[in-house]
N, C-alpha and C positions, 0 to 999 in steps of 0.2 A: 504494500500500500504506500503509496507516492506522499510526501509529508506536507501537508497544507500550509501555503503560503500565508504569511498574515497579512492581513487588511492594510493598507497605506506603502504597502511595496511595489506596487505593480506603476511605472509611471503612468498611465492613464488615470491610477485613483489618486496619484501627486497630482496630477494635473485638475483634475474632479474637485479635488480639493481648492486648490489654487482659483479655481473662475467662483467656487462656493465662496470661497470668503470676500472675491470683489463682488460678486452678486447683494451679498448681506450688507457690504458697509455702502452701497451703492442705494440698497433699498431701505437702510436705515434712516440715508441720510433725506430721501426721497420724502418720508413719512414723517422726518423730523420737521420740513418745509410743511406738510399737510398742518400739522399739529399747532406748530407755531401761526401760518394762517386763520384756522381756524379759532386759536384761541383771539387775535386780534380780534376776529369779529365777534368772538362774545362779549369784550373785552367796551368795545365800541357799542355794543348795542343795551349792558350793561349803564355806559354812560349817557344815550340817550342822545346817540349824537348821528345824526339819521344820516346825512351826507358821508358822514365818514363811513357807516354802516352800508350801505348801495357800493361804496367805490371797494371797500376791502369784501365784500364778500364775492364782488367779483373776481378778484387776484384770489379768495378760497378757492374760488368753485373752477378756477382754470389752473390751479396746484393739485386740486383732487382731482381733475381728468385726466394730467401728465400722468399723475402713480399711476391710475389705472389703465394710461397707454401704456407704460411702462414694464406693468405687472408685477409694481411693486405692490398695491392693493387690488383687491377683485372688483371688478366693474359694477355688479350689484352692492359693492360697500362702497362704492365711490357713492352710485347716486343715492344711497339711504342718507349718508354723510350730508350731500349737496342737499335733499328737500329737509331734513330737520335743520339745515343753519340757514336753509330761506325762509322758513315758518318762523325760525328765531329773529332772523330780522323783520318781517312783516308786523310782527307783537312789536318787535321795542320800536317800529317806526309806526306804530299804532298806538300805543303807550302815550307819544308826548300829545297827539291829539284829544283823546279824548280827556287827559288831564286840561 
């Protein structure tokens, strides 16, 4: 019986390896742009501040359709993400009116 090789010796799984981890620090960094986006626009709509609210959720919602051209997030989490932070701004740009 021939003695089994171990895992990470074969250059194809160095290699496997090698695109894995620029894949991850790629789609890390990808999601860290989502996050930070998206918190600006809670962040704005929190303040009540409707113009700023309109123009940053548009720079959201065209950072969550990269990741998901990207495949750094799935296309159905993209759009879940984009209609709950427009329903969020729709409320706080609704919010200062009826105050």
């Amino acid at each position: 019986m021939a003695k089994a090789k171990k895992t990470m010796r074969h250059a194809s799984a160095l290699k496997a390896n090698r695109q894995s981890d620029r894949r991850n620090l790629r789609n890390r960094d990808i999601k860290k742009g989502v996050r930070l986006a998206v918190r600006a626009v809670s962040d704005a709509a929190s303040a009540k501040d409707a113009g700023k609210v309109n123009e940053l959720l548009t720079a959201a919602a065209s950072a969550i359709d990269k990741a998901a051209q990207k495949g750094a997030i799935h296309w159905k989490t993209a759009a879940r993400k984009k209609s709950r932070l427009a329903r969020r701004a729709v409320a706080a740009a609704a919010a200062p009116a009826a105050a």
